[in-house]
N, C-alpha and C positions, 0 to 999 in steps of 0.2 A: 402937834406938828402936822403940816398940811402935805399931801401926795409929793408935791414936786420936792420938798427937802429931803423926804424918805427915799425919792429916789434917787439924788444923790448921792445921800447917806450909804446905796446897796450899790449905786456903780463907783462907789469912794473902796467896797469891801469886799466886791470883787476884783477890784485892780491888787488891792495889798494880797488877795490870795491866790492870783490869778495872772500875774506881770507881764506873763507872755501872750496872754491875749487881749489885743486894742478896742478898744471901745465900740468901734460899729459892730465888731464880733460878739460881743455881750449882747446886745442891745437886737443884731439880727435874731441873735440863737432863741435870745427869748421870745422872740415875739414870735417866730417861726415855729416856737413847741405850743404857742396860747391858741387854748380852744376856743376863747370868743370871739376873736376877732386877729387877721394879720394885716390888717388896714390901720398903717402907725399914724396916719393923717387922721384918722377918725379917731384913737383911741386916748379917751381921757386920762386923765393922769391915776387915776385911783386902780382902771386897767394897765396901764403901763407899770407901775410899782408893784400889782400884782403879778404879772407876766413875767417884771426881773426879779421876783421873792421867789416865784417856784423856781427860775434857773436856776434860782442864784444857791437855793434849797438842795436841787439835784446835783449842781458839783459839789457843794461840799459831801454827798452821799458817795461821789465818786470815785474811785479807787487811786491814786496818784502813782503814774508808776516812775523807777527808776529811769537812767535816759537810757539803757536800750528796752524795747517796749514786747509786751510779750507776744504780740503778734511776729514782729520781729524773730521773736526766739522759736515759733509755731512752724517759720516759713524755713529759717536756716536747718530748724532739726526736719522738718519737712525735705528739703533737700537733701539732705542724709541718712534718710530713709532707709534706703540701700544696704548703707553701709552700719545700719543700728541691727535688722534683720538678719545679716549675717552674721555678724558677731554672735548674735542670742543663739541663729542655729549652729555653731561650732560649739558653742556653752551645752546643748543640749544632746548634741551626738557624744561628746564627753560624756555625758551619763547615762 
């Protein structure tokens, strides 16, 4: 199988795993993290398929989170800081 059907084949398996993100998005992210080269005009096909095998490598390592995300959860309980510190010191003048 020759570079350009592979790569296909990996922007065919990132869309089934990946729906919510469009194609120029694959395609920037990976070239963006490839250490040879981020000249997509110069970059042969056998670097381009390599470039989308590591992305494509690194989101599946990636953790998938539910839809509220834990930064999300870092920021709100962050904002309620206040009111987590207090409660523990009332817990602890109790004892």
């Amino acid at each position: 199988m020759n570079f350009y059907k592979k790569i296909v084949n990996v922007l065919l398996e990132l869309n089934k795993s990946n729906p919510k993100h469009n194609l120029g998005k694959h395609i920037a992210t990976s070239v963006d993290s490839s250490t040879t080269t981020s000249d997509l005009w110069g970059m042969s096909d056998e670097e381009l398929y390599n470039s989308l095998r590591n992305y494509q490598l690194s989101m599946e390592m990636d953790v998938h989170h539910d839809e509220e995300s834990e930064i999300d959860k870092i920021v709100r309980d962050g904002l309620r800081l206040g009111q987590i510190l207090e409660s523990e010191d009332e817990y602890y003048e109790e004892y």
